[in-house]
N, CA, C and O atoms as a GROMACS GRO file, in nm:
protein
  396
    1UNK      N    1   8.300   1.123   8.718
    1UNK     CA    2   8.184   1.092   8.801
    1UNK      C    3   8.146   1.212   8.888
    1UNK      O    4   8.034   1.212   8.937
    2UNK      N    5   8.249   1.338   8.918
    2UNK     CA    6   8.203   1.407   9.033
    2UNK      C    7   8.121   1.520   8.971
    2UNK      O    8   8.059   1.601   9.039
    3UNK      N    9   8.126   1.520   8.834
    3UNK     CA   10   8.092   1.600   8.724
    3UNK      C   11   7.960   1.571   8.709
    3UNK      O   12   7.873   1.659   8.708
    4UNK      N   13   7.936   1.444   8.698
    4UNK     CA   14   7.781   1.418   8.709
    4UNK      C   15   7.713   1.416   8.846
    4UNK      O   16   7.599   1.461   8.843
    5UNK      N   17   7.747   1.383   8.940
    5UNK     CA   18   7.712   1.450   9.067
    5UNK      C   19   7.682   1.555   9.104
    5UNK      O   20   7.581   1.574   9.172
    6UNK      N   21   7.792   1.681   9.056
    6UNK     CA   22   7.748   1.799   9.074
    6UNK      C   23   7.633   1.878   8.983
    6UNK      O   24   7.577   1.987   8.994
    7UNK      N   25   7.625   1.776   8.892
    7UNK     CA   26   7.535   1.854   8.820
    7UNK      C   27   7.374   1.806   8.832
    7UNK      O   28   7.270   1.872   8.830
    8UNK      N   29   7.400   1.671   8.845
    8UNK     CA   30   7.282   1.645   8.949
    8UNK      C   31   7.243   1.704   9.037
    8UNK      O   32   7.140   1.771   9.034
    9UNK      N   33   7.317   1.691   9.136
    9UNK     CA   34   7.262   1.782   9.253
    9UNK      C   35   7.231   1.923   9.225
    9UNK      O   36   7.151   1.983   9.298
   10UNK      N   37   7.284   1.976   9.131
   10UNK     CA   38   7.247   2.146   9.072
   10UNK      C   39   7.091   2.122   9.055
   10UNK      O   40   7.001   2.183   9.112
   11UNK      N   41   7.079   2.014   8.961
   11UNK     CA   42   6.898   1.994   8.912
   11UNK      C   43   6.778   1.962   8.991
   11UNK      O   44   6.661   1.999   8.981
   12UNK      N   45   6.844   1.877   9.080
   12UNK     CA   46   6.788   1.783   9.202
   12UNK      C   47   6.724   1.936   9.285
   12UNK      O   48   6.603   1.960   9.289
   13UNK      N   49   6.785   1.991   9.322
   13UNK     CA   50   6.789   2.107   9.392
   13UNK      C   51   6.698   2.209   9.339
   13UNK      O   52   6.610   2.240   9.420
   14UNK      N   53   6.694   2.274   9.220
   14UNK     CA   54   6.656   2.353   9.140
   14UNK      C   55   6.510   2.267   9.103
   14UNK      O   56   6.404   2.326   9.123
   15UNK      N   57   6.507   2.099   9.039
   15UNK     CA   58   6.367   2.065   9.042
   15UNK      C   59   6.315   2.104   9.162
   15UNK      O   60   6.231   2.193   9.177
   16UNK      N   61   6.368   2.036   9.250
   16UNK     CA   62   6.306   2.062   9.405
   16UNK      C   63   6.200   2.162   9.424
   16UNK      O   64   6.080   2.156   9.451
   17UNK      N   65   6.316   2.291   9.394
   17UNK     CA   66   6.269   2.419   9.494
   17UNK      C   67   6.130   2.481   9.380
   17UNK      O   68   6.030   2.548   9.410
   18UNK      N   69   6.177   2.423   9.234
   18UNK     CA   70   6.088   2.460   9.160
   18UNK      C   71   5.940   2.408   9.145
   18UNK      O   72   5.844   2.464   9.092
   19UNK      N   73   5.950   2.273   9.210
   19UNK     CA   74   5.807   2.182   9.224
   19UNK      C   75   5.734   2.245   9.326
   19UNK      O   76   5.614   2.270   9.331
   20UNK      N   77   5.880   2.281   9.458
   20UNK     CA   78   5.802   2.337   9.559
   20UNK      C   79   5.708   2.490   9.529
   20UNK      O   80   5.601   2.535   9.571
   21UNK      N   81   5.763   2.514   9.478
   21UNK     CA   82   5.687   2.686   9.372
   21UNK      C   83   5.564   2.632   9.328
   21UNK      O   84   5.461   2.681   9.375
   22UNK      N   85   5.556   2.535   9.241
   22UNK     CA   86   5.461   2.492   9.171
   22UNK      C   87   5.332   2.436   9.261
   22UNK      O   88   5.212   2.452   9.242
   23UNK      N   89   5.388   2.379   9.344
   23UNK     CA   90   5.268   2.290   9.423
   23UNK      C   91   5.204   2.404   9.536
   23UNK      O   92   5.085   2.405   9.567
   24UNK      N   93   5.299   2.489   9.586
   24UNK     CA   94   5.245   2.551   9.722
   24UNK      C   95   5.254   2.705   9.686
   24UNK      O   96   5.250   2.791   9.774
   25UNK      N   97   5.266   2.735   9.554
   25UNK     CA   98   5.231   2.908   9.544
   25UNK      C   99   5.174   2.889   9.442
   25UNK      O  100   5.055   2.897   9.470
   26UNK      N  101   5.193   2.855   9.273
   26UNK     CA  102   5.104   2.905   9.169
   26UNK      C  103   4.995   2.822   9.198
   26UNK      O  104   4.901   2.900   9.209
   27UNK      N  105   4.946   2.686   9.222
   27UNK     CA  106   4.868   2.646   9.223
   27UNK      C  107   4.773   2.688   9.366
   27UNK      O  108   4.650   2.680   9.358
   28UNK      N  109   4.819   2.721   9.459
   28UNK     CA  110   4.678   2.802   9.556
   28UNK      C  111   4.639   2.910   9.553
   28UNK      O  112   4.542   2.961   9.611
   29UNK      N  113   4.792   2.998   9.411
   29UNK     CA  114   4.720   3.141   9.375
   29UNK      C  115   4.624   3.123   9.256
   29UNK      O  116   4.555   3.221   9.226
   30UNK      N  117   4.610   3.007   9.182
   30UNK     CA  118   4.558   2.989   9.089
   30UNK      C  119   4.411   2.914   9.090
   30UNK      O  120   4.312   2.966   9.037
   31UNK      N  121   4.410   2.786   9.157
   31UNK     CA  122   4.279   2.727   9.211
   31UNK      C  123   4.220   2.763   9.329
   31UNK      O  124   4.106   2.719   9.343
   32UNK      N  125   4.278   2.854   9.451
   32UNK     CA  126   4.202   2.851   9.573
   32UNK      C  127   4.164   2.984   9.587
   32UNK      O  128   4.059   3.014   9.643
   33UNK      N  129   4.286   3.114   9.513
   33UNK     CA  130   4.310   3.241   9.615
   33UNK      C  131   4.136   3.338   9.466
   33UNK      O  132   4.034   3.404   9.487
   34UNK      N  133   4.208   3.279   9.332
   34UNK     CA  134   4.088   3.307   9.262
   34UNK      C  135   4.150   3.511   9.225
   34UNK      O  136   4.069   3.571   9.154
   35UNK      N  137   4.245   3.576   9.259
   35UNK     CA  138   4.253   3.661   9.263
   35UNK      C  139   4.353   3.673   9.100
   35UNK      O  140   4.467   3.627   9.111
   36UNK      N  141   4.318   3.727   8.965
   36UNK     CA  142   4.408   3.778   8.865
   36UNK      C  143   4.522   3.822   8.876
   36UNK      O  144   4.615   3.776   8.808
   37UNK      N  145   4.537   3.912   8.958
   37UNK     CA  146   4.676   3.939   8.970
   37UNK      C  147   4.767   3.894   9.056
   37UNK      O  148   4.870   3.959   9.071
   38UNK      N  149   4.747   3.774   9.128
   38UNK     CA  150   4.802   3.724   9.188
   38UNK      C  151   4.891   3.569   9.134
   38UNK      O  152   4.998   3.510   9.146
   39UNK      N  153   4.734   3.557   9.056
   39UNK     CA  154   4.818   3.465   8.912
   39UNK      C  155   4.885   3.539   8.823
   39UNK      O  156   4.991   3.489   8.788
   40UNK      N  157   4.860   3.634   8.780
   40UNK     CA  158   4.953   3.705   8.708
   40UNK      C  159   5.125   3.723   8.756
   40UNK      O  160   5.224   3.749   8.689
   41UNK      N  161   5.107   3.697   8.906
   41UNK     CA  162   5.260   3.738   8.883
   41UNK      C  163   5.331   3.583   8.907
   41UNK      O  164   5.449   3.551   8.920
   42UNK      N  165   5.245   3.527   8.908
   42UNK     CA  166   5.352   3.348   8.913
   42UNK      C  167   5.318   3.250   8.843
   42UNK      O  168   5.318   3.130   8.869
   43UNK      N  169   5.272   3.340   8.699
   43UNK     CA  170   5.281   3.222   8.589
   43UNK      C  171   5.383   3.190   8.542
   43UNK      O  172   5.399   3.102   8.457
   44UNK      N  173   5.465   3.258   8.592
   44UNK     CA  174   5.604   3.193   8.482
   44UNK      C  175   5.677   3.073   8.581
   44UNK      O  176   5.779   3.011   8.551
   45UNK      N  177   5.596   3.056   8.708
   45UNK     CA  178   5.664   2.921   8.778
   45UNK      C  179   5.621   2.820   8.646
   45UNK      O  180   5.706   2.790   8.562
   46UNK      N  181   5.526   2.786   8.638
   46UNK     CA  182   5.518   2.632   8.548
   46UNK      C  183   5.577   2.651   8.419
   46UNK      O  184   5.609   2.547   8.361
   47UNK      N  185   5.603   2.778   8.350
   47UNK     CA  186   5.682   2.772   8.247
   47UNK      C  187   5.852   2.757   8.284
   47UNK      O  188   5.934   2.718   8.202
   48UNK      N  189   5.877   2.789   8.394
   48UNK     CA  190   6.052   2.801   8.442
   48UNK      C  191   6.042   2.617   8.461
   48UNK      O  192   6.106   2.526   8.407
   49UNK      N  193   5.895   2.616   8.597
   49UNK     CA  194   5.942   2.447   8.601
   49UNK      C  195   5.905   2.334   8.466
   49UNK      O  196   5.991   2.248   8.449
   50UNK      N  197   5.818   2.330   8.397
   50UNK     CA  198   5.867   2.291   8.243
   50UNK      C  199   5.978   2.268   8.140
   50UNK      O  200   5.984   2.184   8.050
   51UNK      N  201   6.048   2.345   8.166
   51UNK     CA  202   6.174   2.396   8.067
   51UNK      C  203   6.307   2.315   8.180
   51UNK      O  204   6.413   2.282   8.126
   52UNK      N  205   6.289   2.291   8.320
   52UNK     CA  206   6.392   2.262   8.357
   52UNK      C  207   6.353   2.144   8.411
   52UNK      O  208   6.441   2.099   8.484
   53UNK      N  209   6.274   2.089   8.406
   53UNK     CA  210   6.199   1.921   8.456
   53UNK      C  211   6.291   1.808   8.387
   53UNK      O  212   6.355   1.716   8.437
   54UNK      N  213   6.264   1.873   8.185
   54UNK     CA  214   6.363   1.751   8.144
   54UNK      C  215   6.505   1.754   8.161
   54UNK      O  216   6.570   1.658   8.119
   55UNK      N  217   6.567   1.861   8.220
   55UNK     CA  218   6.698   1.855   8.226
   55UNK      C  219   6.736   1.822   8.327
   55UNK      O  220   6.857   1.807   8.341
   56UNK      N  221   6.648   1.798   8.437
   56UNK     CA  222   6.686   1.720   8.541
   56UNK      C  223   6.661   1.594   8.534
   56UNK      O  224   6.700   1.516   8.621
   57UNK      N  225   6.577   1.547   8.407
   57UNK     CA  226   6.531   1.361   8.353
   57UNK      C  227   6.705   1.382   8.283
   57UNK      O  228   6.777   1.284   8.305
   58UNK      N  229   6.753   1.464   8.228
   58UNK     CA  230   6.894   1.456   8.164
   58UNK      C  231   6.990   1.401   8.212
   58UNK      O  232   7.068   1.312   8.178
   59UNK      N  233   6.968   1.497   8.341
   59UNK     CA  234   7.120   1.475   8.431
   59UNK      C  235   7.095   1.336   8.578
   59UNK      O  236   7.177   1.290   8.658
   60UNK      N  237   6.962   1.312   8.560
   60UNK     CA  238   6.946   1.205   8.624
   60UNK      C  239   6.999   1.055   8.560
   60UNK      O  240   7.064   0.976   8.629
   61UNK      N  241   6.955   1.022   8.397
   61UNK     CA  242   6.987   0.938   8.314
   61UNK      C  243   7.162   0.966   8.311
   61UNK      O  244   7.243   0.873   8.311
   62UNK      N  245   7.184   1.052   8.308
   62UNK     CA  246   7.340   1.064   8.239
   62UNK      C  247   7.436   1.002   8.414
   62UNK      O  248   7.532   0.924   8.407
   63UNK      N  249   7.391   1.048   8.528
   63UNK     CA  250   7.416   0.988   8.652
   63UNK      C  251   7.446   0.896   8.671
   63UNK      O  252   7.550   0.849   8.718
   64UNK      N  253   7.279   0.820   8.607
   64UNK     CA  254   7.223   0.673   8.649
   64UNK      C  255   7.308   0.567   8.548
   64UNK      O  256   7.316   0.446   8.569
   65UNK      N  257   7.360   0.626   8.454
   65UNK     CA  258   7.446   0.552   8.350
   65UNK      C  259   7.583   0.554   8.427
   65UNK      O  260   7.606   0.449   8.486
   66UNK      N  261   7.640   0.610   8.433
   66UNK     CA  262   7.777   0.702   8.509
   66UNK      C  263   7.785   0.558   8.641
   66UNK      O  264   7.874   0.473   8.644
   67UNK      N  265   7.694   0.565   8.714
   67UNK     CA  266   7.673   0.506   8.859
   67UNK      C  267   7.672   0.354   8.807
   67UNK      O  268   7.742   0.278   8.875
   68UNK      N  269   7.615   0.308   8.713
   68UNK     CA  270   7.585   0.218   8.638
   68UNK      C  271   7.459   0.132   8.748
   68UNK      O  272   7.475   0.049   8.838
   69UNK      N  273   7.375   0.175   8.709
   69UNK     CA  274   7.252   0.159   8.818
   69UNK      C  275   7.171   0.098   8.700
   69UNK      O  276   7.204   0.089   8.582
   70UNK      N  277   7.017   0.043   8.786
   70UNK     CA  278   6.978  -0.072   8.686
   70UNK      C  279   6.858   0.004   8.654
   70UNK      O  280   6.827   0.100   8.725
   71UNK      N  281   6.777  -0.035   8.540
   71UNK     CA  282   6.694   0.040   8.509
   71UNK      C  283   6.577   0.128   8.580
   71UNK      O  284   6.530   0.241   8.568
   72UNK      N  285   6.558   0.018   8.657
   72UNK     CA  286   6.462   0.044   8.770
   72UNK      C  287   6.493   0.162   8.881
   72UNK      O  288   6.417   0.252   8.915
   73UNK      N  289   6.621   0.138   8.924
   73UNK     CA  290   6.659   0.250   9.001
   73UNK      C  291   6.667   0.386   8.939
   73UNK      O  292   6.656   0.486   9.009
   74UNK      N  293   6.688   0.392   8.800
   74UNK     CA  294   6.726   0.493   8.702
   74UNK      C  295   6.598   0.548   8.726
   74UNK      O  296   6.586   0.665   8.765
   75UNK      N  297   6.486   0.462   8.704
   75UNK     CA  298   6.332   0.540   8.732
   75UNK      C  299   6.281   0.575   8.849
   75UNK      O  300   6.200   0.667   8.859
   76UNK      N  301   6.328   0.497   8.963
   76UNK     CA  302   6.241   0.574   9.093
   76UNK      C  303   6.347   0.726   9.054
   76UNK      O  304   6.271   0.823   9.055
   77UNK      N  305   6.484   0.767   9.024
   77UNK     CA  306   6.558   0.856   9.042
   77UNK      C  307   6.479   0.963   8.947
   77UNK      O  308   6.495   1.080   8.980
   78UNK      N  309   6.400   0.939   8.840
   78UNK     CA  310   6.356   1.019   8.774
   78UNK      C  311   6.202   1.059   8.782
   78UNK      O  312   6.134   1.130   8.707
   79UNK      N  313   6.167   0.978   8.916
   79UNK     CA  314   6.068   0.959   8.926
   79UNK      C  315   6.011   1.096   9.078
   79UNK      O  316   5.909   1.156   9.111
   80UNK      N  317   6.172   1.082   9.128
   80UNK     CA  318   6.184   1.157   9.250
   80UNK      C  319   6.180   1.301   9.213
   80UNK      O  320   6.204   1.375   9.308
   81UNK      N  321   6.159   1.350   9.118
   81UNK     CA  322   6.178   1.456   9.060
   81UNK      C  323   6.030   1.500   9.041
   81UNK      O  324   6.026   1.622   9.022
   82UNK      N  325   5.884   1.429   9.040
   82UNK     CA  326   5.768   1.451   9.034
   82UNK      C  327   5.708   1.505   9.138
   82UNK      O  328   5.596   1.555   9.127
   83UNK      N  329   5.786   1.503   9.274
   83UNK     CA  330   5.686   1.531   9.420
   83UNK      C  331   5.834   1.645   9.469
   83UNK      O  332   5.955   1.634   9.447
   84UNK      N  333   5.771   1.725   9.524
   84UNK     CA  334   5.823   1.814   9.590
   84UNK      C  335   5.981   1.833   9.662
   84UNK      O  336   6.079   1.906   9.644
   85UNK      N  337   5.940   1.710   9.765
   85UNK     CA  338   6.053   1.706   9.836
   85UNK      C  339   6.145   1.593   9.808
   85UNK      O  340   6.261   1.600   9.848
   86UNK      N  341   6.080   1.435   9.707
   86UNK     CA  342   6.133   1.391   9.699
   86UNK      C  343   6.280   1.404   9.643
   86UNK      O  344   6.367   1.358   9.716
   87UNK      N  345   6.324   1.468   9.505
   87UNK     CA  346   6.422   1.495   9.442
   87UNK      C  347   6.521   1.591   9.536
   87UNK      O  348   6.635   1.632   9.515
   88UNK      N  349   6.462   1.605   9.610
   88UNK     CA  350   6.563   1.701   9.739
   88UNK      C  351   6.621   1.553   9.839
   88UNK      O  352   6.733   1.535   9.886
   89UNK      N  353   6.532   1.489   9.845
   89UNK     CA  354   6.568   1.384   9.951
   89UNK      C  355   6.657   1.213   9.849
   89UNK      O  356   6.706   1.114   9.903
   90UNK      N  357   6.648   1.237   9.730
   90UNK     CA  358   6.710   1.163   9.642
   90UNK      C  359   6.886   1.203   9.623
   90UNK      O  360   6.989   1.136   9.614
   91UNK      N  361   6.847   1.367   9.623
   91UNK     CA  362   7.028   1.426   9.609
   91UNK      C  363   7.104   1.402   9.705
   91UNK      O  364   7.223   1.376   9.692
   92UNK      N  365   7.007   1.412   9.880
   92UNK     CA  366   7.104   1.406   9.951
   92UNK      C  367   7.125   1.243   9.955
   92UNK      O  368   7.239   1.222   9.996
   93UNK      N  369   7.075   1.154   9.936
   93UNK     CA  370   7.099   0.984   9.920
   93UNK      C  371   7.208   0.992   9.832
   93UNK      O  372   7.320   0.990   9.882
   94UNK      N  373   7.194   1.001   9.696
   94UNK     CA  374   7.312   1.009   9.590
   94UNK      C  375   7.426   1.054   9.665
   94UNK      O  376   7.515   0.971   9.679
   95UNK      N  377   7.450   1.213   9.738
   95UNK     CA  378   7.517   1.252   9.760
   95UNK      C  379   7.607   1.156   9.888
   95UNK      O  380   7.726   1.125   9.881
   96UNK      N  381   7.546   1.135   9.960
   96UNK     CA  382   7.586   1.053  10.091
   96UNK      C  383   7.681   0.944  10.019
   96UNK      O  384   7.802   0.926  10.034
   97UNK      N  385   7.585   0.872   9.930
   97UNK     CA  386   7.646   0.780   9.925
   97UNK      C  387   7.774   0.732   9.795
   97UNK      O  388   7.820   0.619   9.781
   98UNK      N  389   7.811   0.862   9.709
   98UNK     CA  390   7.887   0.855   9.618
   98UNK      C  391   7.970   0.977   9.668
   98UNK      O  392   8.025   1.031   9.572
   99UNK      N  393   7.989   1.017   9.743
   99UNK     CA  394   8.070   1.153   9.780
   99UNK      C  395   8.162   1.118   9.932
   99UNK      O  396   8.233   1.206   9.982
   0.00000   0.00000   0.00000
């Protein structure tokens, strides 16, 4: 179990900081700032956060099985992973309360 914890929280963390990239730098260098090279240098946020989104739906399911949690909870947990800060504020819950 501490195995899936930690690796949760590795993703939880990493979605996090990566949504936070996504929501508050490529997207106001991309829809507001209007400047090419400014998108140019942070396109590879939505390709980094893409590639690591489902592996945090991975290690959330593999958790939520582990914890033996009910379906529903399995989804707000994978669900917390869509908004910024939530999946940051989901790890430290998990964490509190299985650690």
């Amino acid at each position: 179990m501490s195995g899936a914890i930690l690796r949760f929280r590795v993703m939880a963390l990493v979605a996090g900081t990566m949504s936070l990239l996504l929501w508050f730098v490529y997207m106001p260098a991309k829809y507001l700032i209007g400047n090419p090279t400014i998108h140019d240098y942070t396109v590879w946020i939505p390709m980094v956060h893409g590639y690591l989104y489902p592996i945090y739906i991975i290690t959330a399911i593999q958790f939520s099985t582990k914890a033996r949690w009910s379906l529903t909870k399995m989804l707000w947990l994978i669900l917390a992973g869509t908004l910024p800060i939530a999946s940051i504020a989901a790890e430290r819950r998990v964490v509190r309360q299985y650690s």
